[in-house]
N, C-alpha and C positions, 0 to 999 in steps of 0.2 A: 807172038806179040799180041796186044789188045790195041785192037783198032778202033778209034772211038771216031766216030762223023757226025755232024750236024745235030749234037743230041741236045736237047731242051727239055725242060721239064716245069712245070706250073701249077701250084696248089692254090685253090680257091683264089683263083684271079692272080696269088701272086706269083710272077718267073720266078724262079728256083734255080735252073741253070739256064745259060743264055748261048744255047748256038756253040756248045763246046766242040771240039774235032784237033784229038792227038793222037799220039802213036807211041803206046809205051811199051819200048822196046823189049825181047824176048831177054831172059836172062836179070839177075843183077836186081838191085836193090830200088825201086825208086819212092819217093815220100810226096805225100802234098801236103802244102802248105799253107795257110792263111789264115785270119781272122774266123771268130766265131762267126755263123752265119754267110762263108762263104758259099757254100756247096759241095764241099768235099765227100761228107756221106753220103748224099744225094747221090753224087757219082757215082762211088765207091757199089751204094743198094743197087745202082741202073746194070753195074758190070757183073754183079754176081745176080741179076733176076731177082733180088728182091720185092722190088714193084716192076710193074711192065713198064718199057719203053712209051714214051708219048709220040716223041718224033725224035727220028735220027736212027742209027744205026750202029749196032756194039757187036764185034768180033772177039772171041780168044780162040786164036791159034787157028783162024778161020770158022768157027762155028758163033754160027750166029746166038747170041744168047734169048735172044726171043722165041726161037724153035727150038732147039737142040731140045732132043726128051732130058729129062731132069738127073737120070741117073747115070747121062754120058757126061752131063756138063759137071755132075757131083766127082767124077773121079779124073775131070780137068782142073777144076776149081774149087779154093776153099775160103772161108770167108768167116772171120770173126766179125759180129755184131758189136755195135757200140754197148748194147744196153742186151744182151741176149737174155731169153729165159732159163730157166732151170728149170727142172723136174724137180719137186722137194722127194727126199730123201734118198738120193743117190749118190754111193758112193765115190771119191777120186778118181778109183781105177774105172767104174765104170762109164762115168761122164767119160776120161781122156778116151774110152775103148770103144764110142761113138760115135767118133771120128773116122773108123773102119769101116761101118754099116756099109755105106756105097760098094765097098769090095766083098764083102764076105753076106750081105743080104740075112743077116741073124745066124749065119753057121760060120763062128770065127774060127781057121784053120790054125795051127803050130805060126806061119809067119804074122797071121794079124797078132798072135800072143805077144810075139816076139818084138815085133814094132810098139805096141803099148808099151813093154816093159823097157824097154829103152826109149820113148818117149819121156816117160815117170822120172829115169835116171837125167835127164839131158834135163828137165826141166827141175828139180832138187824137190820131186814130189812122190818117191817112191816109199819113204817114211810116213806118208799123207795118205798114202792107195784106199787104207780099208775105213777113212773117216768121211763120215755124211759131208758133203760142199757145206750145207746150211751151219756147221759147226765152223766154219773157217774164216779166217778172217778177209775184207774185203781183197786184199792184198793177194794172197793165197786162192781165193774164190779166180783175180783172173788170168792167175799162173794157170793154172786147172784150164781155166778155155781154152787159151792160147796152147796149151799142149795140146788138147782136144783137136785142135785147126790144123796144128801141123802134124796132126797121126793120120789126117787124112789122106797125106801122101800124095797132096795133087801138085802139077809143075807149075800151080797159079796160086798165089795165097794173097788174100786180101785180109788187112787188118786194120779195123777201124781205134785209132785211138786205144792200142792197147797196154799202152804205159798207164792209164788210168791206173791209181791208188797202186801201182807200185813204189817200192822206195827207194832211193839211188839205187842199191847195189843191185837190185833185182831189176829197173830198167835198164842198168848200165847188163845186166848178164843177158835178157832176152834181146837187145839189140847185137850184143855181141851174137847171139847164135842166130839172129837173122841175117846176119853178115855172110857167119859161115855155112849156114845153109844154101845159101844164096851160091858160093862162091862153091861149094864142094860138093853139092846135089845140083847145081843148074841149076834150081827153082828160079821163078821169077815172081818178087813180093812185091805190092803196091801196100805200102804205110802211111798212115794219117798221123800226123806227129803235129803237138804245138811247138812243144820246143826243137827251135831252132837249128841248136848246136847238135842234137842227135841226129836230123836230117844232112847236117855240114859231114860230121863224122863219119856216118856210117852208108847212106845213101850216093847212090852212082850216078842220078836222078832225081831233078827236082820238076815239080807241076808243083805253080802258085795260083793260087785262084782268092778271088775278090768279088764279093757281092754275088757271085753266078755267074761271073765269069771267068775266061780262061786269061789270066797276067802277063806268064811267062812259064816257058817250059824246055827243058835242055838239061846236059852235065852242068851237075853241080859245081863242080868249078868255073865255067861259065855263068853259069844262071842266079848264082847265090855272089850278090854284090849290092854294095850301099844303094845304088837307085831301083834296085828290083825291091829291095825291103822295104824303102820310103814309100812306091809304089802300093805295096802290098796291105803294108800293115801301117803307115800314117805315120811314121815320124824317122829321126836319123840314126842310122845305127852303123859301127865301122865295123870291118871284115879284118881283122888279123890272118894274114899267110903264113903256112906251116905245112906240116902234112897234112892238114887237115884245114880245113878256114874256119876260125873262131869268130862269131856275131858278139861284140860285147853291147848287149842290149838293154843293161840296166841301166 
């Protein structure tokens, strides 16, 4: 599990996060939620060691992420960036086959090969392998990451906003295989999603957050309801029952 306690965080005078402290259970899908300028990446950078901690305290799976050496917490945790850089001129296969370094340290064996080239397949990027990223298009460029994240092979995958300049069918496939990854490897994925309906469908867990701070947090079947969403995001919106809870939010 990722244990989050008393964590705060303050840029140039302004709070950023306010006193956060949840518990996001081992296993399973969970999403956060909220308005631009909540804090959600804030978060998201504080749990994978992107910036140090200010105040508070973050565990995964008991290793504190302030200490832990960097190369234990890499083959615990993986973590898609909202905005990550590139290398220019590196090809598909090799970006997703960077995702291995933690394990193979620059001498990839038969199974890191193995895991890439099944990565490539899972994500409809194996036709794409031997083309420069900078030749592709936005869409495509962060199919490519998101493979890369989850070649890492860690039981923690953080993903900032990774439906960015995907188009239906290609959000609707990566959520679906965060489901089943989720559900058929154990992993446990923390997702930043705006849209709604993706965190109702596919997510097991919801953290809403607001301003920098924490709203509500719980199963989505609980937590996802007309007065958490007023709360959250400013105005009325009904929850449809089904297999799934539909937000009609237009």
């Amino acid at each position: 599990m990722i244990d989050i306690r008393n964590v705060s965080l303050s840029h140039g005078g302004t709070r950023v996060l306010d006193d956060i402290s949840l518990t996001v259970p081992k296993g399973g899908v969970t999403a956060l939620v909220g308005p631009n300028g909540a804090g959600k990446s804030s978060l998201l950078s504080l749990i994978a060691r992107l910036q140090p901690l200010q105040d508070g305290q973050i565990t995964v799976d008991g290793l504190p992420v302030g200490k832990t050496p960097s190369r234990q917490l890499a083959k615990t945790l993986a973590v898609l960036r909202q905005d990550p850089a590139i290398g220019s001129r590196l090809r598909v296969g090799e970006l997703v086959a960077l995702g291995r370094f933690p394990h193979h340290r620059g001498r990839p064996g038969p199974e890191d090969r193995r895991i890439v080239a099944e990565t490539l397949d899972e994500f409809d990027l194996a036709t794409l392998a031997d083309k420069f990223v900078e030749t592709l298009s936005g869409g495509q460029r962060q199919r490519v990451l998101v493979a890369m994240t989850f070649c890492q092979g860690t039981d923690y995958v953080l993903l900032d906003e990774p439906l960015n300049n995907l188009d239906m069918y290609h959000a609707r496939q990566l959520m679906r295989y965060v489901r089943r990854v989720a559900d058929e490897k154990t992993r446990t994925i923390v997702i930043i999603v705006h849209e709604i309906n993706y965190a109702a469908a596919y997510a097991d867990h919801i953290v809403a957050m607001k301003s920098g701070r924490l709203e509500a947090h719980g199963p989505t079947a609980e937590v996802l309801g007309p007065a958490m969403l007023k709360q959250v995001f400013g105005y009325e919106m009904s929850v449809l029952k089904g297999q799934s809870p539909l937000v009609a939010h237009y």
